[in-house]
C-alpha positions as CSV (number, residue, x, y, z in Angstrom):
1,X,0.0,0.0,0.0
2,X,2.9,2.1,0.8
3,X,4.6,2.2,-2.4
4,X,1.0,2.9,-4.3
5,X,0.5,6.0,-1.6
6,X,3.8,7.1,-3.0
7,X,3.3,6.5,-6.3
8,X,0.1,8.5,-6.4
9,X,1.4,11.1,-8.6
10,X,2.2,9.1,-11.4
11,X,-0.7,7.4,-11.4
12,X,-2.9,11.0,-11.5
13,X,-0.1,12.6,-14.0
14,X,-0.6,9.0,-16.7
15,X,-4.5,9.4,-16.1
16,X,-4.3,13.3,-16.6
17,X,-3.0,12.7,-19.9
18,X,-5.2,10.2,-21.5
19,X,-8.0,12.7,-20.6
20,X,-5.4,15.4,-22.7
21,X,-4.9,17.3,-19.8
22,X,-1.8,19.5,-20.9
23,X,-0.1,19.4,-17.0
24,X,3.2,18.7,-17.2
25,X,4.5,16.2,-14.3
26,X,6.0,19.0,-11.9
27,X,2.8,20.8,-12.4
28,X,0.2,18.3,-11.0
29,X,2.9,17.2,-7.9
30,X,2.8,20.9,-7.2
31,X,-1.0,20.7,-7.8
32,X,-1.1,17.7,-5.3
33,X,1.0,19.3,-2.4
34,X,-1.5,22.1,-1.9
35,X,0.0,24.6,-4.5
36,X,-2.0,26.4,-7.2
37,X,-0.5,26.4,-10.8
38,X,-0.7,28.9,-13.0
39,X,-1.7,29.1,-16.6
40,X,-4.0,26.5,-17.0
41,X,-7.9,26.0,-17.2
42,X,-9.4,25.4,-13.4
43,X,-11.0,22.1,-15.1
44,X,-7.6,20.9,-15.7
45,X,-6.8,22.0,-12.3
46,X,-9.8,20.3,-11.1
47,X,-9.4,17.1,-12.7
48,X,-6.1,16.4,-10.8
49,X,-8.0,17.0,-7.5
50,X,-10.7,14.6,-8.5
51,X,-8.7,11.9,-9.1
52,X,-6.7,12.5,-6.1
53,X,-9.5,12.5,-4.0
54,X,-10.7,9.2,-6.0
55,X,-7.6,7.8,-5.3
56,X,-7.7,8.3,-1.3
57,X,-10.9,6.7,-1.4
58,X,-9.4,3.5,-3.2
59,X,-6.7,3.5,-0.4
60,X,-9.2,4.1,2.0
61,X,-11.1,1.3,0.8
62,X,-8.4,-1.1,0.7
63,X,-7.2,-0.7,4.5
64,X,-10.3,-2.1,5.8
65,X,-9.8,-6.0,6.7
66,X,-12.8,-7.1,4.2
67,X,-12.8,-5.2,0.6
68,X,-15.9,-6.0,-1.2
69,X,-15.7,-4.4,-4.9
70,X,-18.9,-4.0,-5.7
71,X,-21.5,-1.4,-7.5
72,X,-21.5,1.0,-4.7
73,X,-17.8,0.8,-4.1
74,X,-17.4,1.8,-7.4
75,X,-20.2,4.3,-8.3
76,X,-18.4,5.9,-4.8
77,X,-14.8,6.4,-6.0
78,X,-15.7,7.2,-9.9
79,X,-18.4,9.9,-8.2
80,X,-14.8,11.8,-7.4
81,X,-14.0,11.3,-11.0
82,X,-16.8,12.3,-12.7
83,X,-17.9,15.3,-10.2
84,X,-18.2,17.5,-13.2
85,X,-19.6,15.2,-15.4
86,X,-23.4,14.8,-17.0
87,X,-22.9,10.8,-15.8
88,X,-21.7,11.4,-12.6
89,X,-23.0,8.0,-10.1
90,X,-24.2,5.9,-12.9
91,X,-22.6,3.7,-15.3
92,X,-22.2,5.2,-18.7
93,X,-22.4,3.1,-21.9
94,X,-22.0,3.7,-25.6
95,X,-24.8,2.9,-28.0
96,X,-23.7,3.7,-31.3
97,X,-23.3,2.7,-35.0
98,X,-20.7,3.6,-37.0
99,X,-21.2,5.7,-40.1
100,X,-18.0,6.2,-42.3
101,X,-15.7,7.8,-39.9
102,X,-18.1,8.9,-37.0
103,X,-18.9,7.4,-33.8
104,X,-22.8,8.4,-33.4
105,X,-25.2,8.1,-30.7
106,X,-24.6,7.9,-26.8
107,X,-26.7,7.3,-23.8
108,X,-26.5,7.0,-20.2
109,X,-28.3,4.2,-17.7
């Protein structure tokens, strides 16, 4: 558990970026100690937070003596992901058919 505590900000930074979040690495460990960073949108900002938080939930989560990983264990750590988000709680699922090039047609459950 230790070594996933430390390595906490790599595992927000690599998340960060496949959401195209343009922090650099030095940015979101300053973002993470406390420190506001400069020059960058607040829901970039933002995002970092949220997956901290979700993060400290999954630790929190796995220090109890009996982990059960079910629905609402999830739909509680992604709710800190997806605070922001139109599918925030819920499960979200693509429904789509695919028309030359473009991905059409989603909807939440």
């Amino acid at each position: 558990m230790w070594m996933a505590k430390k390595m906490l900000p790599e595992y927000v930074f690599d998340t960060t970026q496949l959401e195209g979040n343009p922090m650099t690495f030095p940015e979101v460990q300053t973002l993470l100690d406390g420190i506001t960073v400069g020059g960058h949108r607040i829901s970039d900002a933002q995002q970092v937070l949220n997956l901290k938080e979700a993060w400290q939930k999954a630790f929190s989560y796995a220090n109890k003596s009996t982990l059960i990983i079910d629905k609402s264990l999830y739909l509680n750590v992604h709710s800190s992901v997806a605070k922001e988000k139109l599918w925030n709680g819920a499960f979200y699922v693509w429904i789509g058919w695919h028309c030359g090039n473009n991905f059409l047609c989603c909807s939440w459950c």
